[in-house]
C-alpha positions in Angstrom: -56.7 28.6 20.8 -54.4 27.3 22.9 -56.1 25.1 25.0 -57.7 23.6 21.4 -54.5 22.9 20.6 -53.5 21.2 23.5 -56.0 18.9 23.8 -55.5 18.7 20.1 -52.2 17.0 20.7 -53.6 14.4 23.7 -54.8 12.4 21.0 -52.9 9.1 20.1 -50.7 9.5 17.4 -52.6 7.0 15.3 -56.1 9.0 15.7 -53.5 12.0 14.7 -52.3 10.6 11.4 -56.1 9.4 10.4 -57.6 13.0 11.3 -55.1 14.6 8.9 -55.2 11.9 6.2 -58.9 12.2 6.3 -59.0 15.6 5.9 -56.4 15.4 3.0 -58.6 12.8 1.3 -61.9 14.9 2.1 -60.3 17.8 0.3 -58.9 15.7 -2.6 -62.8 14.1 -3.1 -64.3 17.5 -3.1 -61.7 18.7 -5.5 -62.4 16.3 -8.0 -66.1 16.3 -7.5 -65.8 20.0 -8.2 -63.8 19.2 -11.6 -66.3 16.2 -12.3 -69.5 18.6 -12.0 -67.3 20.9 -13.8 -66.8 18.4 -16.4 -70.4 17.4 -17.2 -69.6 13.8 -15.8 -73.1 12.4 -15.5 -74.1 11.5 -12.2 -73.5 7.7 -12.7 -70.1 8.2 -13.5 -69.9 11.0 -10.4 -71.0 8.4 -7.9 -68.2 5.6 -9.2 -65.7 8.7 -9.1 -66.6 9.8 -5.5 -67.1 6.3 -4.4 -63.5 4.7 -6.0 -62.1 7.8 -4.3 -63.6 7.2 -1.0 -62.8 3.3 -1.0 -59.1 4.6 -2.3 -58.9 6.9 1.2 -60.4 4.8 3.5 -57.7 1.9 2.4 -54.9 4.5 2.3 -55.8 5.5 5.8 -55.5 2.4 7.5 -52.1 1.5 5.2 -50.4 4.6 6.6 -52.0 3.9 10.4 -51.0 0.6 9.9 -47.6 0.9 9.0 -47.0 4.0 11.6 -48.2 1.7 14.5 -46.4 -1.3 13.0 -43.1 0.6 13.5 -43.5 1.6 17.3 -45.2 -1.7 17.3 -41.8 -3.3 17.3 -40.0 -0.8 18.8 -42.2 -1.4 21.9 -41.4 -4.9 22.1 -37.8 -4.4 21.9 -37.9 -1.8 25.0 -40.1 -4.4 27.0 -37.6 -7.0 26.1 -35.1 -4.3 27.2 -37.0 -3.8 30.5 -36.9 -7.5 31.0 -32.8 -7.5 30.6 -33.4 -9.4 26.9 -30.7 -7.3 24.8 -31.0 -10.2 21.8 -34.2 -9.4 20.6 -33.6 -6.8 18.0 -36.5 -5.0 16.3 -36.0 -5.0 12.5 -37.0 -1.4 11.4 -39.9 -1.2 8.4 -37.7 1.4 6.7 -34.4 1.7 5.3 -34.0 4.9 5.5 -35.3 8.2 7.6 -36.6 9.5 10.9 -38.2 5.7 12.4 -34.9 4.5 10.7 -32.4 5.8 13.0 -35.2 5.4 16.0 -34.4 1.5 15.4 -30.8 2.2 15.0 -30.2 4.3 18.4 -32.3 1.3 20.0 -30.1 -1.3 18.4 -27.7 0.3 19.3 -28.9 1.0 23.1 -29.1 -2.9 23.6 -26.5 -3.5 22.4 -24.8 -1.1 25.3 -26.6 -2.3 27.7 -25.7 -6.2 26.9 -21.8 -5.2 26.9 -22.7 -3.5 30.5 -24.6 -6.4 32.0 -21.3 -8.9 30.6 -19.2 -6.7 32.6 -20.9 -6.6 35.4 -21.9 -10.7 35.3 -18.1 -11.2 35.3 -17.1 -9.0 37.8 -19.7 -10.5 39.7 -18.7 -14.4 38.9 -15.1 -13.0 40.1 -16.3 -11.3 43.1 -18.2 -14.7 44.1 -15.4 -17.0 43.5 -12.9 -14.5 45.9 -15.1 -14.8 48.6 -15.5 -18.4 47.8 -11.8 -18.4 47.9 -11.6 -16.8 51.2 -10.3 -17.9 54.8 -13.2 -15.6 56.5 -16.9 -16.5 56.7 -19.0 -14.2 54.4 -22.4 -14.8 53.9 -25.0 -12.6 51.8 -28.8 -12.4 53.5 -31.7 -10.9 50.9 -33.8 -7.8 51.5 -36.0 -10.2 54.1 -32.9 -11.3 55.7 -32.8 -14.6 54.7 -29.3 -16.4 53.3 -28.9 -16.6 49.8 -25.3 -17.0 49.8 -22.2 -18.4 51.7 -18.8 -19.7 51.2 -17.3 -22.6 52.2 -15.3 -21.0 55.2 -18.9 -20.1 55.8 -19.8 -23.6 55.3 -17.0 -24.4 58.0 -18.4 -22.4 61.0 -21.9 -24.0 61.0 -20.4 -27.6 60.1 -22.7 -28.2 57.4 -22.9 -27.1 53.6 -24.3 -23.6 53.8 -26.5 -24.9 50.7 -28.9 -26.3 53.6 -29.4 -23.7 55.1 -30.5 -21.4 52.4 -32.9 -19.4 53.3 -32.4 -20.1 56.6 -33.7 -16.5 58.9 -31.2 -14.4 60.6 -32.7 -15.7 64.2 -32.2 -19.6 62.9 -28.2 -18.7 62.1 -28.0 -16.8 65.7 -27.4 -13.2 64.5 -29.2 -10.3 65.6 -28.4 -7.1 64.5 -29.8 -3.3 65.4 -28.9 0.3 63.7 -26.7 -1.9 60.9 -25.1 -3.5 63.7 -24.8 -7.4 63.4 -23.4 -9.7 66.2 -24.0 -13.1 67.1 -27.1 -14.3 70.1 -24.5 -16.9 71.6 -22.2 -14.8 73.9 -19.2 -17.2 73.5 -19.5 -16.6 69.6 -19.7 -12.9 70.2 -16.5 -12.5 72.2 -15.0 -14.7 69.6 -16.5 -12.8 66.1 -16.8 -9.5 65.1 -19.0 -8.4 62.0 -18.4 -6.1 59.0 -21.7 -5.6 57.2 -22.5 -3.5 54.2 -25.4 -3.7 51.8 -25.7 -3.7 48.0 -28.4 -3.9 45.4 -28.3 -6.7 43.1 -31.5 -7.4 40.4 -32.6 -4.2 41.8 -32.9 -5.9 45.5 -31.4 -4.7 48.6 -28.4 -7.4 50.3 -26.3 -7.8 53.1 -23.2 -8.3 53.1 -21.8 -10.0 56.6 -17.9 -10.8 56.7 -16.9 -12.6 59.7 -13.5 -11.4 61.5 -12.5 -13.9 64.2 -10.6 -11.3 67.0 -10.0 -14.2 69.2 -6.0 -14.8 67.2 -5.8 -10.7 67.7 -6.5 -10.9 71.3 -4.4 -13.9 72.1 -1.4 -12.7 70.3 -1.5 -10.4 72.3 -2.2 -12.0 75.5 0.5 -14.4 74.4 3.6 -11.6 73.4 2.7 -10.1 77.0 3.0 -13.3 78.9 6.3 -14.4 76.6 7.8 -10.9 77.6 6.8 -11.6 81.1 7.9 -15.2 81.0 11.6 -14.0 79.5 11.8 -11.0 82.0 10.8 -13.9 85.4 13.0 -16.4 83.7 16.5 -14.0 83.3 16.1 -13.3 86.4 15.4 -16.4 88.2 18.2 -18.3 86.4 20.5 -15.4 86.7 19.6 -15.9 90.7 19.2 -19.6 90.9 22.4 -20.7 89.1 25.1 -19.4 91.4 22.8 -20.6 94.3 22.6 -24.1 93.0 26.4 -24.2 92.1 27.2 -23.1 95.9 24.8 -25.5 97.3 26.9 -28.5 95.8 30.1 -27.4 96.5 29.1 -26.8 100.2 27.1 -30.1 99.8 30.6 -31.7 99.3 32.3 -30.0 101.9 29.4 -31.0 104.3 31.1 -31.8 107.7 27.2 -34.1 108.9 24.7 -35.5 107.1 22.3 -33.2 108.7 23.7 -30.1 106.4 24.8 -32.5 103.2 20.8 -33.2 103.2 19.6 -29.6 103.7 22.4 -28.4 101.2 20.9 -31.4 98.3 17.3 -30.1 99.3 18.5 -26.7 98.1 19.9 -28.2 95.1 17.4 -29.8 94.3 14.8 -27.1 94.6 16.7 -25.1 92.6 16.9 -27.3 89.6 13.4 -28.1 89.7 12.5 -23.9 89.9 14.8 -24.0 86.4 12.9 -26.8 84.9 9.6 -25.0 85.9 10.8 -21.8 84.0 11.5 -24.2 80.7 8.8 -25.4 80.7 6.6 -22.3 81.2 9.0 -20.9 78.2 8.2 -24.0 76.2 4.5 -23.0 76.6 4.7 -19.9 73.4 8.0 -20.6 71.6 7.9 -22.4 67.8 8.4 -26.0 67.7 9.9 -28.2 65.5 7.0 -29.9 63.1 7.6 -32.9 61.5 4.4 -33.8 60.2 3.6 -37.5 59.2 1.0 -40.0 58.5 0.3 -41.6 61.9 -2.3 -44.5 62.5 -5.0 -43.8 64.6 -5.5 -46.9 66.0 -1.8 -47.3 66.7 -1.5 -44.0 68.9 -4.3 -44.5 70.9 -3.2 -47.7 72.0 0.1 -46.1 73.1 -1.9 -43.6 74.8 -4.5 -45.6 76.1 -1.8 -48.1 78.2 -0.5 -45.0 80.0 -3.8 -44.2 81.6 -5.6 -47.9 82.9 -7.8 -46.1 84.9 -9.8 -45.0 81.7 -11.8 -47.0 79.2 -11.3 -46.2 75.8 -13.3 -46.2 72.8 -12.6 -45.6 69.6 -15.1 -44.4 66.5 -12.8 -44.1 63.6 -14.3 -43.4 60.0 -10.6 -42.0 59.1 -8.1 -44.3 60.0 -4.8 -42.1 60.1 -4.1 -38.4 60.5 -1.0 -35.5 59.3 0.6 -34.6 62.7 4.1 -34.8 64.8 3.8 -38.0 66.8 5.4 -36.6 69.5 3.7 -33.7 69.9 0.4 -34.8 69.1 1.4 -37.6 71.9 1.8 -35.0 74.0 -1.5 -33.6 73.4 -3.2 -36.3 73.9 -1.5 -37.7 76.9 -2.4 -33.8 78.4 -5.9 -34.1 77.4 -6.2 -37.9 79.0 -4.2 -36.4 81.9 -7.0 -33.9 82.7 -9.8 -36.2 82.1 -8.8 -38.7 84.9 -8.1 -35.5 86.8 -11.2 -34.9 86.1 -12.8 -38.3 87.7 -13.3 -39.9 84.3 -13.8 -43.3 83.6 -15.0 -43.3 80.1 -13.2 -41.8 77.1 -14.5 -41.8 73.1 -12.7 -40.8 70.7 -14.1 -40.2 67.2 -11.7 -39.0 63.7 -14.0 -38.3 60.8 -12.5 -35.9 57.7 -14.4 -33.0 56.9 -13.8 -31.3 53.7 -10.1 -30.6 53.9 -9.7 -31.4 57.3 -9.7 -34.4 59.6 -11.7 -33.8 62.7 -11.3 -35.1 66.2 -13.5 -35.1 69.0 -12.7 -37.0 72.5 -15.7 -36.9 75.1 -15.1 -37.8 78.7 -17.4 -38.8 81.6 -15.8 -36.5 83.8 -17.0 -33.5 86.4 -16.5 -31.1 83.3 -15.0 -27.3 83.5 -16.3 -24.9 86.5 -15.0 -22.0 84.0 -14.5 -22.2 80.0 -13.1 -18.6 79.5 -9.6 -18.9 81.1 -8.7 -22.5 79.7 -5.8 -21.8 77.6 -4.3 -18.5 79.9 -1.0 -19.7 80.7 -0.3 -20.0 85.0 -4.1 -20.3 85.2 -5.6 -23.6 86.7 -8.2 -24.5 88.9 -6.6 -27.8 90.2 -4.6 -28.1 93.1 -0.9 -28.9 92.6 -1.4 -27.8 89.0 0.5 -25.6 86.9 -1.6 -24.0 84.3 0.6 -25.4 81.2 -0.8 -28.0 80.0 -4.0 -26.4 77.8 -1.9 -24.0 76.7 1.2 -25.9 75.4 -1.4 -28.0 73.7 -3.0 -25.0 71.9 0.2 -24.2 70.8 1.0 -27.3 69.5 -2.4 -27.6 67.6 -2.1 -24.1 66.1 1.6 -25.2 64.7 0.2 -27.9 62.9 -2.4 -25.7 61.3 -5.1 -26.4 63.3 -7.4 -25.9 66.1 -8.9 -26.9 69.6 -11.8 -26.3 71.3 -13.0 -27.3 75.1 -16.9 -27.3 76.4 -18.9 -29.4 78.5 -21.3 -31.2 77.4 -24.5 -30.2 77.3 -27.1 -33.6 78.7 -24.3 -35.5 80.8 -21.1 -35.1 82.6 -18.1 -34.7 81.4 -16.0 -32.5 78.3 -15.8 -32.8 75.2 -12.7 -31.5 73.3 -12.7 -30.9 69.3 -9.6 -30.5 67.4 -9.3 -30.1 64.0 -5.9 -31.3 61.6 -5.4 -30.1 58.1 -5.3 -33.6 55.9 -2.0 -32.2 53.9 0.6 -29.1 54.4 
């Protein structure tokens, strides 16, 4: 019996309610049959009787299966509209009161919960968007095939070009490579420079990446920089401490000098000794805060000024900005260190371009020179590769740079001779 009953129940629900309505009516025609024969109804009359009755079932049937179906009918479509993430299309419910009554309500109800959810989550999702928009730090977002769907403008800023463009774009054409969750950048300059945070999230029920993009290279030279300050301070106590009383003797005795011979050997002293103290200021000069006064300064006009201290050089000029935000004297001094080290360098040729990016003005100045034998040391103070020189100048012009906000990068170039040096000026404070 109760396996009967089971498959019993496997029927649809529709074949369910016409089974028992048929059986009802079946019982209901052979009832009044019964009376009719009872009755002496003759056998026309019988026949309308069973027939009216049997026409009256058969309609009643399909009304009740009708209506049943209708009801789930429309409760189906609202839960496929639900499945689809359409919470506006509510199912109006054939009754107005009962079991299928409250069925519609619960599932009015349910959409209802689940369009307040998804308006919660769209917002915090806008918000979430517009603070990485917002942020300083590349983030980028890759899809479940690791291709980019989304990236901010800081993004935007690191591959020079609107990250729109490269939507899409493969994890291989962007220069990442990752293993074990691991993500790092191909280009071993870029990895030294970047480290990579990367988590992953599920958004329309697919899997994304989330890469944030932390530049270590500020860490690492702050403190590179605090170590060569505290040696610079210890070197320079000591060496004035030392070199002042040495100098003051050597002009007193200079005066006192009874030949020549000794007044020149006691000036040579003197002499050396200031120049030791002007060497310390100037490696000091190298890491301390400067003094930015920041105004509009015309491109054209502080080239020239440049350009007449170095007639060796021929410059060009490729200006689709015309002016830029900086300290003329320190940005003179930048320049006149970055001319310096292309005629150093064997240069004839100089180009200098100034085109504003976005929020920035950027500046570019390409030389026809031997190049660099070694990039990774550029900007370490005391380190050179020239003879006679010092180590200063790259580094006091990074500093400079970074005061006003910005930025400087050195590489050769990559068909000809020569450097080319890229700084980049915020347009405004």
């Amino acid at each position: 019996m109760a396996l009967k009953k089971t498959k019993f129940f496997q029927l649809s629900l529709e074949s369910y309610v016409s089974i028992v309505l048929g059986f009802l009516c079946t019982v209901i025609i052979l009832l009044l049959g019964f009376i009719s024969w009872q009755a002496a109804f003759t056998p026309i009359w019988q026949g309308v009787l069973l027939l009216t009755l049997v026409c009256y079932s058969v309609w009643l049937i399909n009304r009740v299966k009708r209506t049943v179906s209708a009801s789930f009918a429309r409760a189906c479509l609202q839960l496929d509209a639900i499945s689809q993430e359409d919470y506006n299309q509510i199912a109006k419910a054939p009754f107005k009161k009962g079991v299928v009554f409250e069925f519609h309500q619960q599932l009015k109800q349910l959409s209802a919960q689940l369009l307040a959810q998804k308006s919660h989550y769209d917002q915090q999702a806008f918000l979430v968007y517009q603070l990485i928009a917002e942020l300083d730090t590349p983030v980028l977002v890759f899809n479940a095939k690791h291709q980019l769907s989304y990236g901010n403008d800081a993004f935007s800023q690191l591959y020079q070009q609107p990250w729109q463009l490269l939507r899409h774009a493969s994890a291989a054409r962007l220069e990442l490579s990752h293993s074990a969750h691991k993500w790092q950048f191909s280009n071993e300059q870029q990895r030294k420079k970047w480290q990579i945070k990367h988590s992953e999230f599920i958004d329309d029920g697919e899997l994304h990446h989330l890469l944030v993009f932390i530049n270590v290279e500020p860490v690492l030279r702050q403190s590179q920089l605090a170590a060569w300050q505290q040696l610079i301070r210890v070197l320079g106590h000591e060496i004035r401490n030392s070199l002042t009383p040495v100098s003051s003797m050597a002009e007193t005795l200079a005066k006192r000098a009874s030949n020549e011979r000794e007044k020149m050997a006691l000036d040579v002293i003197s002499e050396r000794c200031h120049h030791l103290q002007s060497f310390v200021e100037r490696y000091a000069s190298v890491s301390k805060p400067l003094q930015v006064n920041k105004q509009t300064l015309s491109v054209t006009e502080l080239l020239s000024a440049i350009g007449e201290m170095f007639p060796q050089l021929k410059v060009a000029l490729d200006s689709r900005c015309h002016s830029i935000y900086a300290d003329r004297a320190l940005f003179e001094q930048v320049l006149i260190n970055i001319f310096k080290n292309a005629v150093e360098a064997d240069a004839t040729t100089l180009m200098l371009t100034v085109i504003k990016q976005g929020s920035i003005n950027k500046i570019t100045l390409e030389d026809n020179g031997q190049g660099f034998a070694n990039l990774d040391n550029l900007f370490v103070p005391l380190y050179t590769t020239k003879p006679g020189g010092n180590g200063i100048g790259l580094s006091l012009c990074r500093n400079i740079v970074e005061q006003h906000g910005g930025s400087i990068t050195l590489a050769n170039q990559q068909t000809t001779k020569g450097v080319i040096v890229t700084l980049t000026l915020p347009l405004t404070d």
